[in-house]
PATI-560833 format. One record per residue: residue in one letter; x, y negated, z of N, C-alpha, C in turn. Coordinates in Angstrom, 2 decimals, padded with zeros to 5 digits. Layout:
! residues N
ATOM	A	X	Y	Z	X	Y	Z	X	Y	Z
...
END
This chain:
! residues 177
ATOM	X	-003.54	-012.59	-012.88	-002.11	-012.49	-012.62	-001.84	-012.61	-011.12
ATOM	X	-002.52	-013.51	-010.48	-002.37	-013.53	-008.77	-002.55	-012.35	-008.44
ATOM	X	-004.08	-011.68	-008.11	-004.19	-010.54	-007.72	-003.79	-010.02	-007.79
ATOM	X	-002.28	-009.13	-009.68	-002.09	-008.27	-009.50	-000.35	-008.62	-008.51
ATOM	X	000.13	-010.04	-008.69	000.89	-010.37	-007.64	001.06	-010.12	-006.28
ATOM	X	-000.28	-010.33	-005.82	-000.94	-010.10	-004.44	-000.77	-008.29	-003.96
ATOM	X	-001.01	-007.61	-005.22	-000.96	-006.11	-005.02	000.15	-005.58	-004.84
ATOM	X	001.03	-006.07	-005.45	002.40	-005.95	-005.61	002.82	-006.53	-004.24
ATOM	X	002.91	-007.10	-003.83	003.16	-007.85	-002.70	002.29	-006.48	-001.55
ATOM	X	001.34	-006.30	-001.48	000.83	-005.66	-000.43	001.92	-004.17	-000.42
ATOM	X	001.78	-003.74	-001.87	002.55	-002.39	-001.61	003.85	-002.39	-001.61
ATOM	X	004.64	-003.48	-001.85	006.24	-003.92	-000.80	006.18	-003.90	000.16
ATOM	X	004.95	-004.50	000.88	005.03	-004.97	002.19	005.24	-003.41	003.09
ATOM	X	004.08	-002.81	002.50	004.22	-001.41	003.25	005.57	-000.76	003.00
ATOM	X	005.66	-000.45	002.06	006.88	000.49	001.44	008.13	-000.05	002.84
ATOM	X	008.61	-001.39	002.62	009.72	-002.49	003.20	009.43	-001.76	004.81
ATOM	X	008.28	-002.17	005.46	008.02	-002.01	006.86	008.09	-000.09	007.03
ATOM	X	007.44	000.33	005.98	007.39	001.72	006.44	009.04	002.71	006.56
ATOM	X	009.64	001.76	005.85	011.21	002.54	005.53	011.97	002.45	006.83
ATOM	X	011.55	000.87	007.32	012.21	000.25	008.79	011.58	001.38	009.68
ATOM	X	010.52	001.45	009.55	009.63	002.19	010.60	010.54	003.51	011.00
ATOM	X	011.00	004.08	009.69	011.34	005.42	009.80	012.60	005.53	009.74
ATOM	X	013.36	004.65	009.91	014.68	004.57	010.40	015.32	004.89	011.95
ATOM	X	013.85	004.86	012.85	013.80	004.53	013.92	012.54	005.87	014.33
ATOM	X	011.83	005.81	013.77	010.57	007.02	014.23	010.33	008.09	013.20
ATOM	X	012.12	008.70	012.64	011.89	009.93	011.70	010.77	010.61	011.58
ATOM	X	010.38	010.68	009.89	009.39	011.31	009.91	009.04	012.74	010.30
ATOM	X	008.07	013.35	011.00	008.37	014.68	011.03	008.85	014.82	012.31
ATOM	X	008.94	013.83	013.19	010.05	014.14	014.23	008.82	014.27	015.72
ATOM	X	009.81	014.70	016.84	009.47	014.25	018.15	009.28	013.11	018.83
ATOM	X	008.18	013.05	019.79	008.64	011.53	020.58	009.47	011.25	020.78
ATOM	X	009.88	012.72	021.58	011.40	012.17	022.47	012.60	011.82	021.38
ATOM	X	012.50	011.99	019.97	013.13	011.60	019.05	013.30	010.05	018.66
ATOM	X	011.97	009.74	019.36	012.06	007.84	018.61	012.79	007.20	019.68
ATOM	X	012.72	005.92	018.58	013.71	004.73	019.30	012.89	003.76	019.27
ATOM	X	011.60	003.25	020.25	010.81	002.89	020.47	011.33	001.29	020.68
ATOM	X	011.86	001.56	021.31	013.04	-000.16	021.92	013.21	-000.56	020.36
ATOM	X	014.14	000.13	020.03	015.09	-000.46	018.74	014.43	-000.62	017.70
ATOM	X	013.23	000.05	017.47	012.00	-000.34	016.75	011.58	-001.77	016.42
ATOM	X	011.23	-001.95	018.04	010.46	-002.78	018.67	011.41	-004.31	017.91
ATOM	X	013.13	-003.82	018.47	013.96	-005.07	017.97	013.77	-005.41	016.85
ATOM	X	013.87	-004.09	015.86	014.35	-004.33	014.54	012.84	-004.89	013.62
ATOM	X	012.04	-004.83	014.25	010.86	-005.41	013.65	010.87	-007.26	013.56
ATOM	X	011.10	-007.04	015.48	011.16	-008.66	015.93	012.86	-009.55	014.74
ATOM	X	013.39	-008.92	014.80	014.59	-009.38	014.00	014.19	-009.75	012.52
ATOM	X	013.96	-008.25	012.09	014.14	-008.27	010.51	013.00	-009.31	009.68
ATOM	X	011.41	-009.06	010.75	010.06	-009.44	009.89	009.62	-010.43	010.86
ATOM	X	009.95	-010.50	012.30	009.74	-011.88	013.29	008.12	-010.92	013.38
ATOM	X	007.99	-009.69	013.91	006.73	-008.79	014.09	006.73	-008.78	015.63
ATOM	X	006.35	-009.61	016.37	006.12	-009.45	017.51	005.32	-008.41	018.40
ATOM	X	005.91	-007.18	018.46	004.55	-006.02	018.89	005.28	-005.27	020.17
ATOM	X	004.73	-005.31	021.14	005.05	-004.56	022.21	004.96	-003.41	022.67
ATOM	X	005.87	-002.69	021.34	005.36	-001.17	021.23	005.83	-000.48	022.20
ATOM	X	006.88	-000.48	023.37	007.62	000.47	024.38	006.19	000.23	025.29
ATOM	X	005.38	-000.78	025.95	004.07	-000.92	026.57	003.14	000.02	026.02
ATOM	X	002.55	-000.34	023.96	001.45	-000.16	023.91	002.44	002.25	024.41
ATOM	X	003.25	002.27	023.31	003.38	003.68	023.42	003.47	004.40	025.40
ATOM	X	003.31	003.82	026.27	003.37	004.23	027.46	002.15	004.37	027.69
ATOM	X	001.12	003.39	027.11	000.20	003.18	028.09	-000.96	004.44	027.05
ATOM	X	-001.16	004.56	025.93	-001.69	005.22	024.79	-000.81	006.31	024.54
ATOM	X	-000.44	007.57	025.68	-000.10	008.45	025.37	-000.05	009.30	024.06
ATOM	X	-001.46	009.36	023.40	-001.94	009.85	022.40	-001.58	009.41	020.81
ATOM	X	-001.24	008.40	021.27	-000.56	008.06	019.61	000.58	008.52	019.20
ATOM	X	-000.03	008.88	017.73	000.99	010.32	017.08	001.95	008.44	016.14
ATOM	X	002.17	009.21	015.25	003.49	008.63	014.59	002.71	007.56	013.76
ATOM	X	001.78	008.54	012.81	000.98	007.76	012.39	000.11	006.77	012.52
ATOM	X	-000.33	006.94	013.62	-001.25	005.99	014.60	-000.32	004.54	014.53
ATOM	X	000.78	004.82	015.42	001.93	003.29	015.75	002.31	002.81	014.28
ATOM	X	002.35	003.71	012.96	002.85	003.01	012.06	001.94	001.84	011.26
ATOM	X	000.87	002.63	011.47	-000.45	001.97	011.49	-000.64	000.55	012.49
ATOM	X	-000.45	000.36	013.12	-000.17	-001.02	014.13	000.38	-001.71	013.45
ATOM	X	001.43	-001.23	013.51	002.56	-002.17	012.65	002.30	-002.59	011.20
ATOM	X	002.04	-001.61	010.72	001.32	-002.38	008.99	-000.04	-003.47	008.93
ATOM	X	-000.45	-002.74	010.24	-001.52	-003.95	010.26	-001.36	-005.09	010.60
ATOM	X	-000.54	-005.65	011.57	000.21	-006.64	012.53	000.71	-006.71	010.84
ATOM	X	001.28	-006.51	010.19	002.39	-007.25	008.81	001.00	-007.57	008.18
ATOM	X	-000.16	-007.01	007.93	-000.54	-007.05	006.83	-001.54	-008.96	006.89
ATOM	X	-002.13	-008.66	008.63	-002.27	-009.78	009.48	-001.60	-011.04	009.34
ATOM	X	-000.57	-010.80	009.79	000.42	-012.15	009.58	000.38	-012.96	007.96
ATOM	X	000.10	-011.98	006.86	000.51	-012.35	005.84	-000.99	-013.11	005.22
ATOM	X	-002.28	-012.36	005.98	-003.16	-012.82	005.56	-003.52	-014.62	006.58
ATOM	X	-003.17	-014.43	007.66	-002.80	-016.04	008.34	-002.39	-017.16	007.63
ATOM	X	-001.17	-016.81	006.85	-000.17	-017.51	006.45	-001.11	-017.89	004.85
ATOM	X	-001.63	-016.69	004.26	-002.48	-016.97	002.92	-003.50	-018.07	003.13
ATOM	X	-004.41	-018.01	004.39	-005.02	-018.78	005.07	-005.16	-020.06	005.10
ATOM	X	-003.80	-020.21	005.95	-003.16	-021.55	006.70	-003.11	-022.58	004.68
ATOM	X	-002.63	-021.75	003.96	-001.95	-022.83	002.76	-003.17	-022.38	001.79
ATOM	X	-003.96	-021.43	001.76	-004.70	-021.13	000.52	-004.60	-020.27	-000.26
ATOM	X	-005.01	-019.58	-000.83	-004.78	-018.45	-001.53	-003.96	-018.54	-002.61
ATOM	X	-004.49	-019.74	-003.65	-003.94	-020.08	-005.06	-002.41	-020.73	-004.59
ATOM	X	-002.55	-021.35	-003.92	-000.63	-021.91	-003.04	000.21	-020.73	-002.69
ATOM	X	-000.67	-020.41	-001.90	000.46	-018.74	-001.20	000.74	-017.98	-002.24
ATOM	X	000.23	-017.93	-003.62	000.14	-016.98	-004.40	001.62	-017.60	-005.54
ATOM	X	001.22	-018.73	-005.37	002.33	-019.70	-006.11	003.77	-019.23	-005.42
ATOM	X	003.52	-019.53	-003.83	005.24	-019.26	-003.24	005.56	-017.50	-003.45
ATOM	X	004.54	-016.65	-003.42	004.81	-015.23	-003.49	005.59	-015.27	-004.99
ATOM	X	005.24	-015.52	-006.30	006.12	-015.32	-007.07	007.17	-016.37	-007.27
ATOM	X	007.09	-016.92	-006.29	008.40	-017.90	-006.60	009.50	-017.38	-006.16
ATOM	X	008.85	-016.66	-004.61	009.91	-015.79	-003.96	010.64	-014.30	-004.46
ATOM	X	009.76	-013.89	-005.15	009.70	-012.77	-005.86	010.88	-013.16	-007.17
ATOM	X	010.34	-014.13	-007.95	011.50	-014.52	-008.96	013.01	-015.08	-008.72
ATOM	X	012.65	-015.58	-007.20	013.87	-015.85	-006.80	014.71	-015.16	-006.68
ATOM	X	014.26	-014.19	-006.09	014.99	-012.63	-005.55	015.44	-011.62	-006.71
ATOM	X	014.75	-011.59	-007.48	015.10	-010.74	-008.64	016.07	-011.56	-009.58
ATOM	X	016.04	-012.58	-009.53	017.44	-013.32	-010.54	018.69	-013.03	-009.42
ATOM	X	018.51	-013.52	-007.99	020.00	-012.91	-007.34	020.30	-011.85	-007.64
ATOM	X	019.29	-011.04	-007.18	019.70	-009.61	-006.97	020.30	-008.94	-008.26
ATOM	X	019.82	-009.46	-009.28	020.02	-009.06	-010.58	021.62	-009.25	-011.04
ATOM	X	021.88	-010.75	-010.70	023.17	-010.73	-011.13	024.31	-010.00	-010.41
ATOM	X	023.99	-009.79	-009.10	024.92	-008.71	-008.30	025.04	-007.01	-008.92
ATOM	X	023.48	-007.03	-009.14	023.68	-005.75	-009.93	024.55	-005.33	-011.49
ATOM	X	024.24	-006.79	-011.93	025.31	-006.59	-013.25	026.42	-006.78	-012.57
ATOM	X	027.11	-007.58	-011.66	028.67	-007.13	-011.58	028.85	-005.87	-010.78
ATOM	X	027.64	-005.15	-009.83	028.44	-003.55	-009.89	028.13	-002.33	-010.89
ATOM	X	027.78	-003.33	-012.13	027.43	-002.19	-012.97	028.49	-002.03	-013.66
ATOM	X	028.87	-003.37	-014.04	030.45	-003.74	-014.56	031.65	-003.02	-013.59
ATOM	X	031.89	-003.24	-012.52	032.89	-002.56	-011.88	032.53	-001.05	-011.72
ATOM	X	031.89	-000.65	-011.72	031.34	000.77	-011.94	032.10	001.33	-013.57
ATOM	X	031.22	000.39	-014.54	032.04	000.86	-015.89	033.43	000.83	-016.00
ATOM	X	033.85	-000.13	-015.48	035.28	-000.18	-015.17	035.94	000.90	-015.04
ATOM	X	035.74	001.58	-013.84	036.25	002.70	-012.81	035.64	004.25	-013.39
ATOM	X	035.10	003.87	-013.99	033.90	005.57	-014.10	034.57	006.54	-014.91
ATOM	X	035.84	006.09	-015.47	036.93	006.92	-016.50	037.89	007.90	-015.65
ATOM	X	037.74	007.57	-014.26	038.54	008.13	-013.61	037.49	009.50	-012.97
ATOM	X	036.45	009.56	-013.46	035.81	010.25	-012.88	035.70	011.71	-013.33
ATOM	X	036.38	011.50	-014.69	037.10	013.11	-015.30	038.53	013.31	-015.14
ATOM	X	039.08	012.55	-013.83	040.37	013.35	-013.59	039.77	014.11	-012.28
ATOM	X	038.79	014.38	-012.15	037.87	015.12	-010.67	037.21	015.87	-011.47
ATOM	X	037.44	016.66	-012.71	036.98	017.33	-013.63	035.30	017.03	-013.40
ATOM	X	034.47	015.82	-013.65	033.28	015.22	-014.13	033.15	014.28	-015.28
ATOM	X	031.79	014.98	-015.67	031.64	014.26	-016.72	031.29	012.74	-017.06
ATOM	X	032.29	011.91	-017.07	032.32	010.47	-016.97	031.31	009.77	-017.52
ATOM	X	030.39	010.38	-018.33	029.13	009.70	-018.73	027.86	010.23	-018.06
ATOM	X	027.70	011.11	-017.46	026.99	011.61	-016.57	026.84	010.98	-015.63
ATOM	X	027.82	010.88	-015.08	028.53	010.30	-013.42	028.01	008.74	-013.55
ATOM	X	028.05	008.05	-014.79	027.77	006.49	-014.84	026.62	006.53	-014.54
ATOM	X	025.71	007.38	-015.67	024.19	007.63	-015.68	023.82	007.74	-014.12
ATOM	X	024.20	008.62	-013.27	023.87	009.23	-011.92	023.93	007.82	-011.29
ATOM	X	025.45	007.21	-010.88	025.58	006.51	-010.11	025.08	005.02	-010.67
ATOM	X	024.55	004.68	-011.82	024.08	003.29	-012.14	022.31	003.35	-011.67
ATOM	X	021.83	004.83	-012.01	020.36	005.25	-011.44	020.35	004.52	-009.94
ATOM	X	021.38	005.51	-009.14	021.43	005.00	-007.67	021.52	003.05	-007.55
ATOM	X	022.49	003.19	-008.37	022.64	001.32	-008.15	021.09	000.72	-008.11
ATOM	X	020.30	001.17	-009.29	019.25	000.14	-009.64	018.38	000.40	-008.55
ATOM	X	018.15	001.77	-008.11	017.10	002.34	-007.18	016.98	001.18	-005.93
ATOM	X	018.63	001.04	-005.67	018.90	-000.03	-004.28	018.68	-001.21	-004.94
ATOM	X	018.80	-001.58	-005.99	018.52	-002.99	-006.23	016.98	-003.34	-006.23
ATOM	X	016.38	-002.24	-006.44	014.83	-002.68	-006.21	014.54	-002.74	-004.40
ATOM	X	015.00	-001.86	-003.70	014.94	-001.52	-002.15	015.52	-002.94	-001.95
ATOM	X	016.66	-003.28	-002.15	017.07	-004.78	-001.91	015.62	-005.99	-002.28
ATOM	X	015.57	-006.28	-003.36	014.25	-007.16	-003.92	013.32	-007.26	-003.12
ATOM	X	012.55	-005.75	-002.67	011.46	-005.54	-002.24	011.83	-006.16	-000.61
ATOM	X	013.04	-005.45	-000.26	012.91	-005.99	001.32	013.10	-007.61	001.38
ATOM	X	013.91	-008.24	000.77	014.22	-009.33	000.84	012.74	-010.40	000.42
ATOM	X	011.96	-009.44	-000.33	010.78	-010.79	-000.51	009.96	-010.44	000.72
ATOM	X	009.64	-009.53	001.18	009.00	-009.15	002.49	009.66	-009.91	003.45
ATOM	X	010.76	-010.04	003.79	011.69	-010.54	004.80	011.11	-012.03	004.77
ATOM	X	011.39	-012.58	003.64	011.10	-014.23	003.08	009.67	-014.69	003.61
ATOM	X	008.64	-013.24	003.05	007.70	-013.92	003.18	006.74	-013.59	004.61
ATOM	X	007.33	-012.64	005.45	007.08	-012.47	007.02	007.24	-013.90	008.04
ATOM	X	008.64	-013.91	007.56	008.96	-014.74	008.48	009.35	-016.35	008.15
ATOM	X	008.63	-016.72	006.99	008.53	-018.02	006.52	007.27	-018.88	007.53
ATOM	X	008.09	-019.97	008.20	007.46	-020.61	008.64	006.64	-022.23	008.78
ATOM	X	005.34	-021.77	008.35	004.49	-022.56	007.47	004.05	-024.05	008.38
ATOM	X	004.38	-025.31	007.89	004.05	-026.53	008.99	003.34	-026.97	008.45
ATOM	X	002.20	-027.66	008.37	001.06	-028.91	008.11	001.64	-030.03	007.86
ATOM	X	001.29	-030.48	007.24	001.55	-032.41	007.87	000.17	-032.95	008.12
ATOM	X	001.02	-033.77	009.73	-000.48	-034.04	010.59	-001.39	-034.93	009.46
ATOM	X	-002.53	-035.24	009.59	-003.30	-035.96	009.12	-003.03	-037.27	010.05
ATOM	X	-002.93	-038.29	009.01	-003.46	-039.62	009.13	-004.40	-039.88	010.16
ATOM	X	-004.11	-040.66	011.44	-005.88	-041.29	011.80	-006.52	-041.89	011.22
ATOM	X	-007.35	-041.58	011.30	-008.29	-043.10	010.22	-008.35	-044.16	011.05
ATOM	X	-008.00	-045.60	010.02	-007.97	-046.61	010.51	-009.27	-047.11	010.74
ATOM	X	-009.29	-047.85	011.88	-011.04	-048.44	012.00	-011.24	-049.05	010.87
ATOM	X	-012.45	-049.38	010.90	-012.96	-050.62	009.59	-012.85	-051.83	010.47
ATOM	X	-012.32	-053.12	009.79	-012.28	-053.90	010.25	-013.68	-055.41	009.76
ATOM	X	-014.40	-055.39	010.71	-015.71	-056.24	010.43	-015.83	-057.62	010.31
END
């Protein structure tokens, strides 16, 4: 059950970072198209991804799109394996679905009240000559689609930039003779 947790977790992680990625470095696009800076922010903001991509992309002419997205998934994938590290595998694996369950009971109940205000309203959607049960179907699809995009980013978010403390160890007391 961890592992397949752990998997799940890896292919959020990408999906979450790769969407950010391409918000900013359209796929398909030109250099002179990216937003290398705002990248750079929205990484440091959203996932606390510290990468100095306006440097590395000056100095490494040659890196195509793929190349830098590649940095960046690795730098996420890095951090996450630190943090597995620092607490243990069977622990980290514990807070991953804790975070994961956490997120899906919020997110969940938001989604039932815009599914509800949706049903509400969706009668009006055959005075725009549409078919009001269609239109629910269409637009409740869209709802859930974002409610998973929500989930997924928000446990990525949680678990990037969760910051993990020790408690110092004890000195050992001398023996007293």
């Amino acid at each position: 059950e961890s592992s397949d947790i752990t998997e799940n977790i890896a292919f959020m992680r990408e999906a979450s970072v790769t969407d950010l990625f391409h918000q900013y470095v359209p796929e398909e696009s030109m250099e002179e198209q990216w937003d290398i800076k705002g990248l750079q922010d929205a990484l440091a903001k959203q996932f606390r991804l510290d990468i100095d991509l306006v440097s590395l992309v000056e100095k490494e002419t040659h890196l195509t799109q793929e190349d830098l997205l590649d940095r960046v998934l690795d730098l996420s994938k890095e951090i996450l394996e630190q943090k597995t590290a620092l607490v243990g595998a069977e622990q980290w694996g514990g807070f991953e679905r804790s975070i994961m369950l956490q997120s899906i009971d919020t997110q969940w109940r938001g989604h039932l009240q815009a599914l509800d205000h949706l049903r509400q309203g969706i009668h009006l959607r055959g005075y725009a000559q549409k078919d009001p049960k269609q239109e629910y179907k269409r637009e409740a699809f869209e709802l859930f689609s974002d409610l998973l995009d929500r989930i997924r980013d928000e446990v990525i978010k949680t678990l990037l930039t969760v910051q993990i403390q020790t408690a110092p160890q004890p000195e050992p007391t001398p023996a007293v003779e």
